[in-house]
C-alpha positions as CSV (number, residue, x, y, z in Angstrom):
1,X,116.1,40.5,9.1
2,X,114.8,40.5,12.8
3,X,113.8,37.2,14.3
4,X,113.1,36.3,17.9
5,X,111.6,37.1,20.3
6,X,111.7,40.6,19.3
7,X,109.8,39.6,16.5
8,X,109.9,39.5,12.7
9,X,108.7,43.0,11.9
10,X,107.0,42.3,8.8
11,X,103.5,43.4,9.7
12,X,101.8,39.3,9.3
13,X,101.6,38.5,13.1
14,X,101.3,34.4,11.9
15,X,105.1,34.6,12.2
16,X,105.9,36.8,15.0
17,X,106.4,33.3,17.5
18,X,108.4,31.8,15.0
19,X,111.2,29.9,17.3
20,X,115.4,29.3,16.2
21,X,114.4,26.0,14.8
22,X,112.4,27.9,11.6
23,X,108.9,26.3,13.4
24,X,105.9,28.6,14.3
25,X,104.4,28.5,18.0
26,X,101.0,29.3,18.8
27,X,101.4,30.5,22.2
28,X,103.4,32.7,24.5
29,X,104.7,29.9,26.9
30,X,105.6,27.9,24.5
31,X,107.3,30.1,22.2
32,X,109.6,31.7,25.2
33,X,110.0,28.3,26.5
34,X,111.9,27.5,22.5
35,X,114.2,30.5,24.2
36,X,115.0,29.6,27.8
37,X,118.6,28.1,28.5
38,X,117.9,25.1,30.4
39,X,119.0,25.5,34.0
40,X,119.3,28.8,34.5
41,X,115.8,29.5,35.7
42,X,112.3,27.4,35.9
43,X,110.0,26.9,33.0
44,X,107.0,28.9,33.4
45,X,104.1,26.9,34.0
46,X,100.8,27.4,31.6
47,X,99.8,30.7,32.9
48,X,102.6,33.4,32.1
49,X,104.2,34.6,35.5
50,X,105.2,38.7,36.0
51,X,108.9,37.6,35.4
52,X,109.1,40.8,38.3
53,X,107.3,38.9,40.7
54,X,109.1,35.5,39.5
55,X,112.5,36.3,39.6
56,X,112.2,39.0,42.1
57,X,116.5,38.8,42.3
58,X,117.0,39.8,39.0
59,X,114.7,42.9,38.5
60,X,118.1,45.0,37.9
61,X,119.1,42.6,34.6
62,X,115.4,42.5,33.3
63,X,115.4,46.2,33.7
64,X,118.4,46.7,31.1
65,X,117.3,44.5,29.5
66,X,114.1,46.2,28.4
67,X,115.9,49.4,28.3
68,X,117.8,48.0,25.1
69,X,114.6,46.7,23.8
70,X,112.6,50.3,24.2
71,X,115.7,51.9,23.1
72,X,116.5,53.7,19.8
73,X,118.3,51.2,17.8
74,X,114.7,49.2,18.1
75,X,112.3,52.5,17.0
């Protein structure tokens, strides 16, 4: 029931990009790029950035983030 970019969870990694329109992406740019709300930051370019490094103003919301992500409710 998980879909995303958190995955799909069902052990065959040919779905794990699979993107909100149902369609499978083969790579990481292009799959997160299926994710990004336009405006709000820059597309990456071919070569993924360290969002840290990228979005250096913003390290305290991509910090909670990931704390939801490695938290229990995910385990």
């Amino acid at each position: 029931q998980v879909r995303g970019l958190c995955g799909t969870y069902n052990w065959h990694q040919q779905d794990e990009f699979t993107t909100p329109a149902g369609d499978v992406e083969l790579g990481i740019v292009a799959f997160a790029n299926k994710f990004r709300v336009p405006g709000t930051c820059p597309a990456p370019g071919p070569v993924p950035l360290d969002s840290c490094d990228a979005f250096a103003g913003h390290r305290e919301q991509v910090e909670a983030a990931c704390a939801i992500l490695l938290g229990a409710i995910f385990q």
